[in-house]
N, C-alpha and C positions, 0 to 999 in steps of 0.2 A: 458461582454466586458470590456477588462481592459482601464483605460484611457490613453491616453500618456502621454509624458514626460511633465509638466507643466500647464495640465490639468485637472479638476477632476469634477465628475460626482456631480451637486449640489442635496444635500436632503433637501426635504420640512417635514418636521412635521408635522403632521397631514394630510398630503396625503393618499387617502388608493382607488383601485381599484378594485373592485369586475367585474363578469362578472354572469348578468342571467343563471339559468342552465334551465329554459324552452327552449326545442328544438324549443319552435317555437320563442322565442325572441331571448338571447345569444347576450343580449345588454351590452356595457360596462358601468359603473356607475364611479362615481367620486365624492367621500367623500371629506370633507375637515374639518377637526376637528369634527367628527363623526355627518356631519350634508348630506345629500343629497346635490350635487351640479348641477349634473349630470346624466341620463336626470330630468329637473325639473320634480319635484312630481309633483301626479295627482289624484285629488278624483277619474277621468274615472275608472271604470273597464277594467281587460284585454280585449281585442279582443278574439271574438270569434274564437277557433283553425279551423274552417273550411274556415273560410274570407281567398279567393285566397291570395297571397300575396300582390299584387299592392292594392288590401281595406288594407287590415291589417296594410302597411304602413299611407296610410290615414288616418286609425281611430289612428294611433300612432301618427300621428304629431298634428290631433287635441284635443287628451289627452296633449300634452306639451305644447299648445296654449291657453287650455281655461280660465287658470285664468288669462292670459293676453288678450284674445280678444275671448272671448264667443263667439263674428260675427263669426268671421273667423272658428271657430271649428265648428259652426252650418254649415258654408255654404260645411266643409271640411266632416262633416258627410252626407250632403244630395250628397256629390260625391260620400262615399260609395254608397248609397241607388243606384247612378243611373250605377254605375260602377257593381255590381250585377246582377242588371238588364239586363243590357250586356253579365253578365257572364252565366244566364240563357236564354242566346240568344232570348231577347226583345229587337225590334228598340225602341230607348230611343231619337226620335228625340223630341218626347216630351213625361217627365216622368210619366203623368198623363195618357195620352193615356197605357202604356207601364204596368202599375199599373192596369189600367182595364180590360188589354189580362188577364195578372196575374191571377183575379178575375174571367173574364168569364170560364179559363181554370180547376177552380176549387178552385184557394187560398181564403182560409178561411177570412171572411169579417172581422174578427180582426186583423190578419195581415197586410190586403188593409190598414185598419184604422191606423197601423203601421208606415208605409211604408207613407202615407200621410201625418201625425207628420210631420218624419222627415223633406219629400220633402217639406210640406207648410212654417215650420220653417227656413230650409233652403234657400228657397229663399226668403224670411223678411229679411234676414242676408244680403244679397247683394242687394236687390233690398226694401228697408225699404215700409212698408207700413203702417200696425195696430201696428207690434207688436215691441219691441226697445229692443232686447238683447243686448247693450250696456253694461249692467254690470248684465246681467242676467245668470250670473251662475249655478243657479241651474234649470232653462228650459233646458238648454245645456246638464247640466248633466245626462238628463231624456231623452236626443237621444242619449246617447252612451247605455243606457241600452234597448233601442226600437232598436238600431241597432245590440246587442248580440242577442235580442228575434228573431229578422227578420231573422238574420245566422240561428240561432236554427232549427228554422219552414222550412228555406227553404233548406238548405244544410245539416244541421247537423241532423236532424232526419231521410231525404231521407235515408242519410247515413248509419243510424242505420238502419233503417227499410229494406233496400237492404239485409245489410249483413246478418241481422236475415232469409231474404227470401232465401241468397245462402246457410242458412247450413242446410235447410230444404233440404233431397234426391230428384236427379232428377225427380224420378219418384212419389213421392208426388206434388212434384210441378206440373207435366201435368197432374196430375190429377184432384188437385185443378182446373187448367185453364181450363179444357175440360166438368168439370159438369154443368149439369144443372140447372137454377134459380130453386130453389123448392114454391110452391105455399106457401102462409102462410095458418096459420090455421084458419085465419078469411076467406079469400077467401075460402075454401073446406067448411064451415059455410056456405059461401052465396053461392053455388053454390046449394046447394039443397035447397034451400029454394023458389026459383023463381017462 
């Protein structure tokens, strides 16, 4: 775009824009004399690619919060944990109830363990009790790596493990589902023995 007559487009020096090329970010950045300005750096690791988007958002705004208010990202990650929740269709009227369907329906008691972190962290963060993440950075730190393991375990492997089942042929598949339990060879052992 050319300027008009009397006007002109001012340059900054050491300006420079880049744009993410992960398809799941494709965030702008904003250097300023080759230093990050823009979004502030973040020890967090990425979000895990399977986090619906409305987490993913989440877990992104409390990676750009937590060297400034570690509360606020705890309390922003135990939203993930309960927005999840949600998305595996658990009433989250309370998260701890909602954690224990989880568990009775089969999820692995490291995970539950997971999933509690964050949740019990999370609310210390707004509702102070024992614990004072105040300028605790690096507790904070160690929920955004329990909340990639939590995607992992509960979205991203289903994930895997689906598509590994669809390239298995139809008709292998029904026949997997339709066998029989086979006895073990300890029980054919004790069955003669009696």
């Amino acid at each position: 775009m050319a300027d008009s007559p009397g006007q002109s487009t001012p340059t900054v020096l050491g300006l420079h824009l880049s744009q993410c090329m992960n398809p799941n970010c494709e965030l702008i950045s904003i250097w300023v004399g080759g230093k990050l300005a823009f979004p502030p750096s973040t020890s967090a690791p990425s979000p895990n690619a399977d986090l619906p988007d409305s987490i993913r958002q989440d877990y992104l705004e409390a990676a750009s919060i937590v060297a400034k208010s570690p509360r606020g990202a705890a309390a922003l990650l135990r939203l993930c944990i309960q927005k999840l929740c949600v998305h595996l269709e658990k009433d989250v009227k309370d998260l701890n109830n909602a954690i224990a369907e989880l568990v009775e329906e089969g999820l692995a008691p490291r995970v539950a363990t997971m999933l509690d972190i964050v949740r019990v962290t999370g609310n210390e963060a707004v509702h102070p009790g024992t614990m004072n993440l105040n300028d605790d950075e690096a507790t904070v730190s160690r929920l955004f790596l329990l909340v990639n393991l939590i995607a992992d375990e509960l979205l991203t492997r289903p994930r895997e493990l689906e598509a590994a089942w669809q390239s298995i042929p139809p008709e292998k598949r029904e026949a997997i589902a339709n066998r029989k339990p086979r006895k073990s060879k300890i029980m054919k052992e004790d069955d003669g023995g009696g």
